[in-house]
C-alpha positions in Angstrom: -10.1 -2.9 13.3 -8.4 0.7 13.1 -5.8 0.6 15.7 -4.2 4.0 14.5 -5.2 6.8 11.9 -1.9 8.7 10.4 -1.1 11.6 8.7 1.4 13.6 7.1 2.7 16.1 5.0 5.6 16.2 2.9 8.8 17.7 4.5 13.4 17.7 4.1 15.1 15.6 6.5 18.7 14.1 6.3 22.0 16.7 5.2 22.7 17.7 2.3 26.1 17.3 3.0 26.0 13.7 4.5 28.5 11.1 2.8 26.3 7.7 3.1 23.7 7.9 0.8 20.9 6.9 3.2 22.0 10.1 5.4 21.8 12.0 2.5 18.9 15.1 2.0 16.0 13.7 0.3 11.7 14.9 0.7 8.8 12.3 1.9 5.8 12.3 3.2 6.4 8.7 4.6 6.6 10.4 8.2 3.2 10.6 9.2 1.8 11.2 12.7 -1.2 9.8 14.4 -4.3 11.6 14.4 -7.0 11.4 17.5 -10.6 11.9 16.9 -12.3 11.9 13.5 -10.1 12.6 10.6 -12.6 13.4 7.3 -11.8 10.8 4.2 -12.0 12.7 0.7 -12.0 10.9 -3.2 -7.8 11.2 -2.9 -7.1 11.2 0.9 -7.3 12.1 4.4 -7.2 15.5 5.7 -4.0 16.4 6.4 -1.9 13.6 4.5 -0.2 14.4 1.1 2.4 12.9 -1.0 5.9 14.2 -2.3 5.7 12.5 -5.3 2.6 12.7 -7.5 3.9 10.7 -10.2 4.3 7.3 -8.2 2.4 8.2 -4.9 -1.5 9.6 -3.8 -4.5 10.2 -6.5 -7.8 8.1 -6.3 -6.8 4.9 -6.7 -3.8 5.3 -3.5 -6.0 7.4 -1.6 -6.0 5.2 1.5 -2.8 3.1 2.3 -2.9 0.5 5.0 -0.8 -1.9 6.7 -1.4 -4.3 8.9 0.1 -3.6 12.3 1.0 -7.9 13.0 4.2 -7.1 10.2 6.1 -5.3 12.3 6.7 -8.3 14.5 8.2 -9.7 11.7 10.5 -7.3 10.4 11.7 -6.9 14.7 12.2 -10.4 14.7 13.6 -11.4 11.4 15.5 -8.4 10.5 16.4 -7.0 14.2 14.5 -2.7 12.7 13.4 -3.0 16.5 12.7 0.6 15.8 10.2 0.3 13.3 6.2 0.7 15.2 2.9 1.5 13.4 3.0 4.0 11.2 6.7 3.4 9.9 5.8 2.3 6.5 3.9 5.2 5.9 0.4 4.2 6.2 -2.7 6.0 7.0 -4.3 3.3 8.4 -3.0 1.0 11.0 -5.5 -2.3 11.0 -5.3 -5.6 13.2 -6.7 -8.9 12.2 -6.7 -8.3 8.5 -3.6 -9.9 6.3 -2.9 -9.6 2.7 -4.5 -13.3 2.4 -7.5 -12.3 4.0 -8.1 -9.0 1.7 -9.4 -8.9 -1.7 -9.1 -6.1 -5.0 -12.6 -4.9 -5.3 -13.5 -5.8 -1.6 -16.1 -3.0 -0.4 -15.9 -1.9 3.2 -17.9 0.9 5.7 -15.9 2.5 7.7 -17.5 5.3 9.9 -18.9 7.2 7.8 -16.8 6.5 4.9 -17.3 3.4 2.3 -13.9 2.4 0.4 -12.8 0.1 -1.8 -9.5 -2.3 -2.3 -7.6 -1.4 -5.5 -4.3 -2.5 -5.2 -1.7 -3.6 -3.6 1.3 -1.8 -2.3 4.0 -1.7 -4.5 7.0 -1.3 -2.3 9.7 1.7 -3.3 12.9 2.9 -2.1 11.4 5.7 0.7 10.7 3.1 3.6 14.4 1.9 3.0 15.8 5.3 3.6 13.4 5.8 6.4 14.6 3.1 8.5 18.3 2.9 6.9 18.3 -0.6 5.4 18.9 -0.7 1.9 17.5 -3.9 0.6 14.2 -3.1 2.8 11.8 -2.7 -0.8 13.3 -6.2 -1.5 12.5 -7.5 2.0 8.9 -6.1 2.1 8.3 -7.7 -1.5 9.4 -11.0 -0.8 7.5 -11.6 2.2 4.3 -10.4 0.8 3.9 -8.0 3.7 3.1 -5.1 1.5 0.1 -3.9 2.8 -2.8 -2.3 0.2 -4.5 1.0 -1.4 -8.3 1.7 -1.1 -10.2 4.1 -3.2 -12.9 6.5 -1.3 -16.0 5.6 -3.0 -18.5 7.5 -0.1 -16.8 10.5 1.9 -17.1 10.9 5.3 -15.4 10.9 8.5 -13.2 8.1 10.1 -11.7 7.5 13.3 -9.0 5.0 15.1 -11.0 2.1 17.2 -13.7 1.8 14.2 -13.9 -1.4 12.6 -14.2 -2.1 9.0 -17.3 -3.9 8.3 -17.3 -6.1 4.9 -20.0 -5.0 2.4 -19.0 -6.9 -1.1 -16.6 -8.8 -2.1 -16.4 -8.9 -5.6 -13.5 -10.8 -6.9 -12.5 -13.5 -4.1 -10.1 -14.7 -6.2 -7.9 -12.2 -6.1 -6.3 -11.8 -2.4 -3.4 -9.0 -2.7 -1.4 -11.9 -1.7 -2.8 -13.8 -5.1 -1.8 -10.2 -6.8 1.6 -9.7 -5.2 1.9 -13.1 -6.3 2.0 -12.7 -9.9 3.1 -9.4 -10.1 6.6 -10.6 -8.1 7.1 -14.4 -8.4 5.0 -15.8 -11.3 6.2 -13.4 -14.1 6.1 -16.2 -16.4 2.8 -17.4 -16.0 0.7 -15.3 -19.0 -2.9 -16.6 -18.2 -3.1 -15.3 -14.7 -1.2 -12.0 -15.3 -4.1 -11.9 -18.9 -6.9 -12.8 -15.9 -5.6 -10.3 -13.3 -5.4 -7.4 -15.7 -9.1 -8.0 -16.9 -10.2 -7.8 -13.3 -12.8 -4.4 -13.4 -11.4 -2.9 -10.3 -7.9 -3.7 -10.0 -6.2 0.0 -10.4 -5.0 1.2 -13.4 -1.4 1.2 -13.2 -1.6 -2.6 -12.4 -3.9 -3.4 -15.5 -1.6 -1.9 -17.6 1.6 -3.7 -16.3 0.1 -7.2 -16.3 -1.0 -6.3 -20.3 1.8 -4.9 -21.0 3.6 -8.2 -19.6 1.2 -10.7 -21.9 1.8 -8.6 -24.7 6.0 -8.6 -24.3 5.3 -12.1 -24.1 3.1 -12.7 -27.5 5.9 -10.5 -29.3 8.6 -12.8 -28.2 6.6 -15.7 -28.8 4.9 -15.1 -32.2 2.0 -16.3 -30.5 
């Protein structure tokens, strides 16, 4: 279920001036407020959300990111960011009773009157860190796996918070974003998989190429 819809748009914070680097300026649009009502879902986002960074962040394929509000718990009780709540990682959706084990690339899924579609997993950067002031935080969220995922907006329409995600395909089971975060952080070694991930048809671009640039670093080392 939707337990929050958030938006934002890019904006300064920090001083320009500040001597610790994690005070310093620096431009996000990781803080992103709650919306109520219905908020309309378009092919690269929600109304009202943008991204600072084009290169690394929004487009199709990162249209929707979502993160699944049980992780917080984690990070309160592992790490002591008590401060850290829904909406701190920057998502747009805030779900409950949907893990990264339980979620698949290619997965199909009506949501109001929207219909999206899993295409990666979150890749976790250096903005959450500065957000919440704790340096190693990208490390952190990788190695636990609680990295939350991307949809892509196949059917436009309107969403709201309280709406549940009903399941329409699932297309490659294998392929949890736990399974993906998998071999994309811990099994770097393991050619076949990162060979059978990449040929998966709706895994997200970006991905696909890593994982065949990886198996083809590893035939030129190899001479195999």
């Amino acid at each position: 279920m939707i337990n929050e819809v958030f938006v934002g748009k890019p904006k300064t914070v920090g001083d320009k001036n500040a001597t610790n680097p994690l005070d310093k300026e620096w431009e996000s649009a990781i803080f992103k407020e709650p919306v109520t009502g219905k908020v309309w879902v378009g092919e690269t986002g929600l109304d009202g959300d943008g991204q600072a960074d084009l290169k690394n962040h929004g487009g199709p394929e990162k249209a929707i990111f979502t993160y699944p509000s049980e992780h917080y718990t984690y990070f309160h009780n592992e790490y002591g960011l008590t401060a850290m709540k829904a909406g701190g990682m920057g998502e747009n959706l805030s779900l409950s009773n949907m893990l990264e084990k339980d979620v698949c690339i290619g997965d199909i899924y009506e949501i109001g009157e929207a219909v999206i579609q899993v295409s990666q997993p979150r890749q976790p950067c250096w903005k959450p860190a500065r957000r919440h002031k704790r340096k190693d935080l990208a490390l952190l969220i990788q190695d636990s796996g609680k990295t939350g995922w991307y949809f892509r907006v196949l059917q436009e329409g309107f969403i709201s918070a309280g709406e549940n995600l009903k399941l329409v395909d699932r297309l490659a089971p294998e392929w949890t974003i736990e399974n993906c975060n998998h071999v994309m952080h811990f099994d770097k070694e393991n050619i076949e998989r990162a060979a059978a991930l990449a040929a998966c048809e709706w895994l997200a671009i970006s991905w696909k190429n890593t994982f065949i640039k990886r198996v083809e670093d590893k035939k030129l080392s190899t001479g195999k």
